[in-house]
C-alpha positions as CSV (number, residue, x, y, z in Angstrom):
1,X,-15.6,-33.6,6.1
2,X,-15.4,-36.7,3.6
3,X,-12.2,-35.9,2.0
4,X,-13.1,-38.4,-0.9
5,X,-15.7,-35.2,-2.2
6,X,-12.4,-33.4,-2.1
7,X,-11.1,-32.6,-6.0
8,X,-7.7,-33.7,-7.1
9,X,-5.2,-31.1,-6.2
10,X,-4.4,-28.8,-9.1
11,X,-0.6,-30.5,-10.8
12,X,0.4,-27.0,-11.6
13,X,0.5,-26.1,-7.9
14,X,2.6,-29.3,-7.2
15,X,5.2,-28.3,-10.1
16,X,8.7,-26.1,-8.6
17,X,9.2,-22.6,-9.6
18,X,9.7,-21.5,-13.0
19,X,13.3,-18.8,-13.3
20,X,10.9,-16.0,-13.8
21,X,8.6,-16.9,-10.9
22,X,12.0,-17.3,-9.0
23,X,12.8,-14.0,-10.2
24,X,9.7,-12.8,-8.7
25,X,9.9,-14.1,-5.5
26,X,13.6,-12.9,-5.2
27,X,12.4,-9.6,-5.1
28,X,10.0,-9.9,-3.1
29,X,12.0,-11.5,-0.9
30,X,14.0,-8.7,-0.9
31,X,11.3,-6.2,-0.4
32,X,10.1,-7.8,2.4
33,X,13.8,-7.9,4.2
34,X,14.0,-4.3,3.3
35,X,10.9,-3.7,5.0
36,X,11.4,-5.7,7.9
37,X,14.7,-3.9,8.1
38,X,13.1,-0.1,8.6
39,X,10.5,-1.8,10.8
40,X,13.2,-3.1,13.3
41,X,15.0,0.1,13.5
42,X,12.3,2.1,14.7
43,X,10.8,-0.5,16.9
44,X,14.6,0.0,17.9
45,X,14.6,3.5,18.5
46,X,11.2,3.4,20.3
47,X,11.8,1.0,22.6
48,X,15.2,2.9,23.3
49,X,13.5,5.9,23.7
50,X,10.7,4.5,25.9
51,X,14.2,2.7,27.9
52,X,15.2,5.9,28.6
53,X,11.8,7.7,29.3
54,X,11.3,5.2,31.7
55,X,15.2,5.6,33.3
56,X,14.9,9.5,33.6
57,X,11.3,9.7,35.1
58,X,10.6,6.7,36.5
59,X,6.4,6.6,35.7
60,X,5.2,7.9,31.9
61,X,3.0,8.2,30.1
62,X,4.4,5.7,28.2
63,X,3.4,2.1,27.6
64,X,3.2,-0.1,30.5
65,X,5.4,-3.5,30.8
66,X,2.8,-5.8,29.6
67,X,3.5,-3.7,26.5
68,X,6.8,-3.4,26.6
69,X,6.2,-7.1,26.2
70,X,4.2,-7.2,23.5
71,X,6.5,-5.3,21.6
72,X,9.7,-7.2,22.7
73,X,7.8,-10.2,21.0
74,X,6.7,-8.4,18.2
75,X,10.7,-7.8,17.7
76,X,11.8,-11.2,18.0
77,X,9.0,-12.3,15.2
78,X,10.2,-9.9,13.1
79,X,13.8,-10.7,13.7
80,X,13.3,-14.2,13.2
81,X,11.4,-13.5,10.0
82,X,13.8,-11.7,8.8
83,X,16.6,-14.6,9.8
84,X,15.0,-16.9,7.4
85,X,14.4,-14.6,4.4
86,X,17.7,-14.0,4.5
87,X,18.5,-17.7,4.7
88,X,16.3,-18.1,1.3
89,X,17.8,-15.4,-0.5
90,X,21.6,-17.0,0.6
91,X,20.0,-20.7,-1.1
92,X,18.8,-18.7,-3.7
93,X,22.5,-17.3,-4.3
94,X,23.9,-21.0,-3.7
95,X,21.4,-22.4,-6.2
96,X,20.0,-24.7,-3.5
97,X,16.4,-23.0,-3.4
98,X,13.2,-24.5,-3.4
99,X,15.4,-28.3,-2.5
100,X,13.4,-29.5,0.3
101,X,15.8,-30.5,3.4
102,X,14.6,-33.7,4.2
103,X,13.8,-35.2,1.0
104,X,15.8,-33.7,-1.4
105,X,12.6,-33.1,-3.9
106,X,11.6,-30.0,-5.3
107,X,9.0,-27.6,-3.3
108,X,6.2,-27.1,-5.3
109,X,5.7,-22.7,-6.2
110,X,1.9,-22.9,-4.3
111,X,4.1,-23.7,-1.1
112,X,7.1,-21.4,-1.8
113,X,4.4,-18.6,-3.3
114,X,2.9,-18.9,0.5
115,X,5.7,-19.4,2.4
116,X,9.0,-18.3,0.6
117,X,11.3,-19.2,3.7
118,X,9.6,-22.7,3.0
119,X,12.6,-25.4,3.7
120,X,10.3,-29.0,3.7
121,X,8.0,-29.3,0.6
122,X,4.2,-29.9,2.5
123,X,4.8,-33.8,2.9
124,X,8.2,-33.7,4.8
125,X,6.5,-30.6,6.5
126,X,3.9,-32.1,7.8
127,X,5.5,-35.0,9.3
């Protein structure tokens, strides 16, 4: 695609946060980490429970290992995830949020509306 058809990116989408869309994104920050909290806990106590089914009666009628797999995965995303929300919500609290890492410029709100564990802004990102 000829990029020069392309229109000029939108300057409000390369602007940093505003406090109350900071605000915003605190909380759902928070929601999320709450979520992802309850979600690990009973992937937790399935996978424990499946452990065990598997321990007492050797074949089930429970998921095979491919996925046992799957869901082991699916944990470590999650975890992960919830690693670096956390980590936002701690540069929130240290009033370091929305710096990005390598160039010290502020990360415009499209990126950190998109991707609120965001630590590059999309130019130090990309490279």
């Amino acid at each position: 695609m000829n990029t020069s058809t392309l229109p000029p990116p939108d300057p409000r989408n390369l602007e940093p946060p505003t406090i109350d869309q900071l605000i915003e994104l605190e909380v759902r920050i928070a929601d999320e980490i709450q979520l992802l909290k309850e979600e690990l806990n009973a992937a937790n106590a399935e996978l424990e429970e499946s452990t065990s089914t598997h321990a007492i009666g050797g074949s089930s009628r429970h998921a095979p290992e491919s996925l046992d797999e799957v869901s082991a995965t699916s944990m470590r995303l999650r975890e992960e995830r919830l690693h670096l929300l956390e980590a936002a919500l701690e540069s929130m609290d240290a009033g370091l949020y929305g710096e990005c890492e390598v160039c010290r410029e502020s990360i415009p709100w499209a990126r950190l509306d998109a991707q609120p564990e965001a630590l590059t802004c999309t130019r130090c990102g990309s490279v």
